[in-house]
VOPAGU-2260 file (C-alpha; in pm, 1 decimal, decimal comma):
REM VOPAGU-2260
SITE   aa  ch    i         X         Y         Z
SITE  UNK   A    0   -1550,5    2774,0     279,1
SITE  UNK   A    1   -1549,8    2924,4     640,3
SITE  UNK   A    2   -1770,7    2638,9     714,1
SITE  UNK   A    3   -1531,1    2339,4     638,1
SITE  UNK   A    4   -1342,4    2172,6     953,8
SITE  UNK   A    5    -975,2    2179,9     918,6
SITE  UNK   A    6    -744,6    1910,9    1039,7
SITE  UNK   A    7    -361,6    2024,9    1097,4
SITE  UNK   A    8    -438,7    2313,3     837,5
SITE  UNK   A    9    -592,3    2073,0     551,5
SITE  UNK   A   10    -979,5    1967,8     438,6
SITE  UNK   A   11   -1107,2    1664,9     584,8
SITE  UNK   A   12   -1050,3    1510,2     233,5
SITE  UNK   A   13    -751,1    1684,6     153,0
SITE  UNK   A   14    -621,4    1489,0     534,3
SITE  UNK   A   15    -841,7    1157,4     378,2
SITE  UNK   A   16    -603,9    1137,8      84,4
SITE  UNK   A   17    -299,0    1183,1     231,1
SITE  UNK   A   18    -352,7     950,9     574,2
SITE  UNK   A   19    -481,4     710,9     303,6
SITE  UNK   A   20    -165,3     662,4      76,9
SITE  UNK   A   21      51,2     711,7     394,6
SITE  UNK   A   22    -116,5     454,7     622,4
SITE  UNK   A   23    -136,7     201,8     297,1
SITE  UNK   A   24     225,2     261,2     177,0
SITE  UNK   A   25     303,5     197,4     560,4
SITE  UNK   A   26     114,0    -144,2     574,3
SITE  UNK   A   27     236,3    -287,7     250,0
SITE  UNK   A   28     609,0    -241,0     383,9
SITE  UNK   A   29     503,7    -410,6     699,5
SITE  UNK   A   30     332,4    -719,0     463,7
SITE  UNK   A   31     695,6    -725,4     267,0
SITE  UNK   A   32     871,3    -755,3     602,4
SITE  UNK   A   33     648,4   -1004,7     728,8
SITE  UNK   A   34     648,8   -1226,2     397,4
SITE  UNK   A   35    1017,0   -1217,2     405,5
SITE  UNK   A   36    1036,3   -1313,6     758,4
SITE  UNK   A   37     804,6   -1606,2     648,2
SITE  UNK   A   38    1101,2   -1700,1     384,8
SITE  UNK   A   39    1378,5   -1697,5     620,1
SITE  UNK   A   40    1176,3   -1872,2     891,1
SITE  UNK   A   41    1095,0   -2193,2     629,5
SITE  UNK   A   42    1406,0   -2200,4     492,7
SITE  UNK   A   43    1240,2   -2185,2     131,5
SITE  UNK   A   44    1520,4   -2087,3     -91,9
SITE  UNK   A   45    1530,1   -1813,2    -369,3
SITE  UNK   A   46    1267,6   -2037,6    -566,4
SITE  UNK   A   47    1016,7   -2066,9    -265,1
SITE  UNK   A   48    1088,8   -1726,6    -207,0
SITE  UNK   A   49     980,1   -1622,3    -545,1
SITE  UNK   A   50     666,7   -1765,8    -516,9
SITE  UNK   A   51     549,0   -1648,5    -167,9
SITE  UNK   A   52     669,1   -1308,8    -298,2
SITE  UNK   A   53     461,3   -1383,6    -590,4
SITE  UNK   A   54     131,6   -1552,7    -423,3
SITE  UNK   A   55     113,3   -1336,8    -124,3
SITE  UNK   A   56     217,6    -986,6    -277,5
SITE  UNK   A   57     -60,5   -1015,4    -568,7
SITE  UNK   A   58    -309,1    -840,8    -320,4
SITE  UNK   A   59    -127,9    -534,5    -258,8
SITE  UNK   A   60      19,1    -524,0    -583,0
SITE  UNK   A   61    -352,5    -488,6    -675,3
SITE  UNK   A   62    -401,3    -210,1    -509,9
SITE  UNK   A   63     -99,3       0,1    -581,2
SITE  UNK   A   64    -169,6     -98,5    -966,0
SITE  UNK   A   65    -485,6      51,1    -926,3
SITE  UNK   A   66    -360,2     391,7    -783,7
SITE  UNK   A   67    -115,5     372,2   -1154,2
SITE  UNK   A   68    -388,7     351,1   -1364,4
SITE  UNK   A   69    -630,1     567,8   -1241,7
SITE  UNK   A   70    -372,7     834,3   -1241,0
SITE  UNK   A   71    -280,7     804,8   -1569,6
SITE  UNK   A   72    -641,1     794,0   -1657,2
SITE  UNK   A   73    -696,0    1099,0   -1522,2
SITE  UNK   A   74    -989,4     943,2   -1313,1
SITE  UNK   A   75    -881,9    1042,0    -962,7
């Protein structure tokens, strides 16, 4: 245990896990901001809007879904 390099008092995969869901959680809100700003810029309406919410958010949605399930699992 002496051995193991420490970042800002944590493991190098106790920092992994954390900079991971941070950085991610970060990025997604930056992908809702920009796919809004895509609906207000093409005037699509609330039924455009749906649908680029829809088509572009599956990715990330993906992901986060992911995260849910292994949790309950019990995988992670």
């Amino acid at each position: 245990m002496d051995n193991e390099v420490l970042i800002f008092g944590l493991t190098i995969a106790e920092f992994e896990d954390i900079s991971l869901k941070v950085c991610f959680t970060a990025l997604i809100l930056y992908m809702l901001f920009i796919i809004g700003n895509l609906v207000k810029e093409s005037k699509a309406g609330k039924y455009g809007a749906m649908w680029m919410f829809i088509g572009l958010g599956l990715g990330f949605l993906g992901f986060v879904a992911k995260g849910f399930i292994q949790k309950i699992l019990g995988i992670e």
